[in-house]
N, C-alpha and C positions, 0 to 999 in steps of 0.2 A: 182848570188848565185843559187843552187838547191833546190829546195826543197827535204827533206827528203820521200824516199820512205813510210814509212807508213803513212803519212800526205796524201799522194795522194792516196793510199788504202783507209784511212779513209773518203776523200772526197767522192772517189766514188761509197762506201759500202755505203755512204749516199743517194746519189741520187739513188740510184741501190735499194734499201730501200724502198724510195721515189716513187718511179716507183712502187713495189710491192704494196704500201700499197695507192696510189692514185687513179692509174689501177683496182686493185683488191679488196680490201678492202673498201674504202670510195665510188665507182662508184657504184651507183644506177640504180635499174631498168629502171624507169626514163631516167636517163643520157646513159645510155648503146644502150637500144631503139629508145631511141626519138634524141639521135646526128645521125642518121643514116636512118631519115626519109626524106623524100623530101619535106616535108613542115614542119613548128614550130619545124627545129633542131637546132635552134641558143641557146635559151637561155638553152638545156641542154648539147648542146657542152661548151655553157660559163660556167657553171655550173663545169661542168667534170675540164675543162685546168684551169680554176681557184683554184680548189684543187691544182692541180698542181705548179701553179702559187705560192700558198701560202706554200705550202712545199720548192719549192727554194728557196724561201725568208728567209723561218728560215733556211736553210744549210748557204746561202749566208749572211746574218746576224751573223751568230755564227763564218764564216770561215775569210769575206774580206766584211765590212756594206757597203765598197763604190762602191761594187758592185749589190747595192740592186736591178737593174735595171735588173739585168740576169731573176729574175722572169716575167717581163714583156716578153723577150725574150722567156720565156721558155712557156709563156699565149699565145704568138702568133705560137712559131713552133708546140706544141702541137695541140691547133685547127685546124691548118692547118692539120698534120699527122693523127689527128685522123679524120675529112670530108675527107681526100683523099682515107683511107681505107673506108669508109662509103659508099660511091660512086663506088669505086672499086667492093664492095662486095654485091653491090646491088641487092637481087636475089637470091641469093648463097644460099643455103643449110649449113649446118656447116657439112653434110657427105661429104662435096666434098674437095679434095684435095685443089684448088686454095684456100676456102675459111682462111683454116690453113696455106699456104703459104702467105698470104693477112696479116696473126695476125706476124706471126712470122718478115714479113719484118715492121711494124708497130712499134713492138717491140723493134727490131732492129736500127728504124730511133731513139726511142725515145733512147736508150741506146748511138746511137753516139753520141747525142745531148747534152746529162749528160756528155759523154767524150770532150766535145767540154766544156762543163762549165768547167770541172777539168782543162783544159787546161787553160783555161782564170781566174782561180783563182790563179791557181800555178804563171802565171804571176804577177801578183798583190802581191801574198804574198812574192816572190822573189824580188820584187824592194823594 
């Protein structure tokens, strides 16, 4: 069975959402700064992808609950994506090109990630 197109729309305006409002909105000084230092950047990178964590939760709760596990998923690729930019940009000026090519593929990783969840719910809600 397929899923109907605006169901997958509506997923993904979720996490797409999700991403705005974790990213931008709830990310703290704090978290924004201190994920990106070379020393005591753990508990505000955990801090950061835990928002995160708990925003898939409620999409993944509201869409497929047996898939409540995608938040843990989404706790670990986020940590990950967001120390590999940190590290990358170590340095950097925010005038310099690389440093906006660094945000934009970061971006990028976290939006195919959300594509990668729609994918694995549409499965679920299809069987």
């Amino acid at each position: 069975m397929l899923i109907p197109l605006p169901t997958l729309v509506v997923l993904y305006v979720a996490f797409a959402g999700k991403q705005l409002v974790c990213d931008f909105l709830l990310q703290t000084t704090w978290m924004a700064k201190g994920k990106c230092r070379h020393d005591g950047w753990v508990r505000p990178l955990v801090a950061h992808a835990g928002t995160h964590a708990a925003g898939t939760l409620v999409i993944v709760l509201a869409a497929a609950p047996a898939l409540a596990w995608l938040a843990l998923v989404d706790f670990a690729l986020h940590a990950g994506i967001d120390r590999v930019k940190a590290l990358a940009t170590t340095g950097m000026a925010m005038s310099e090109p690389r440093f906006w090519w660094a945000l934009g593929a970061d971006q990028m990783a976290h939006q195919l990630t959300h594509f990668g969840f729609v994918l694995v719910l549409s499965m679920q809600l299809s069987s």
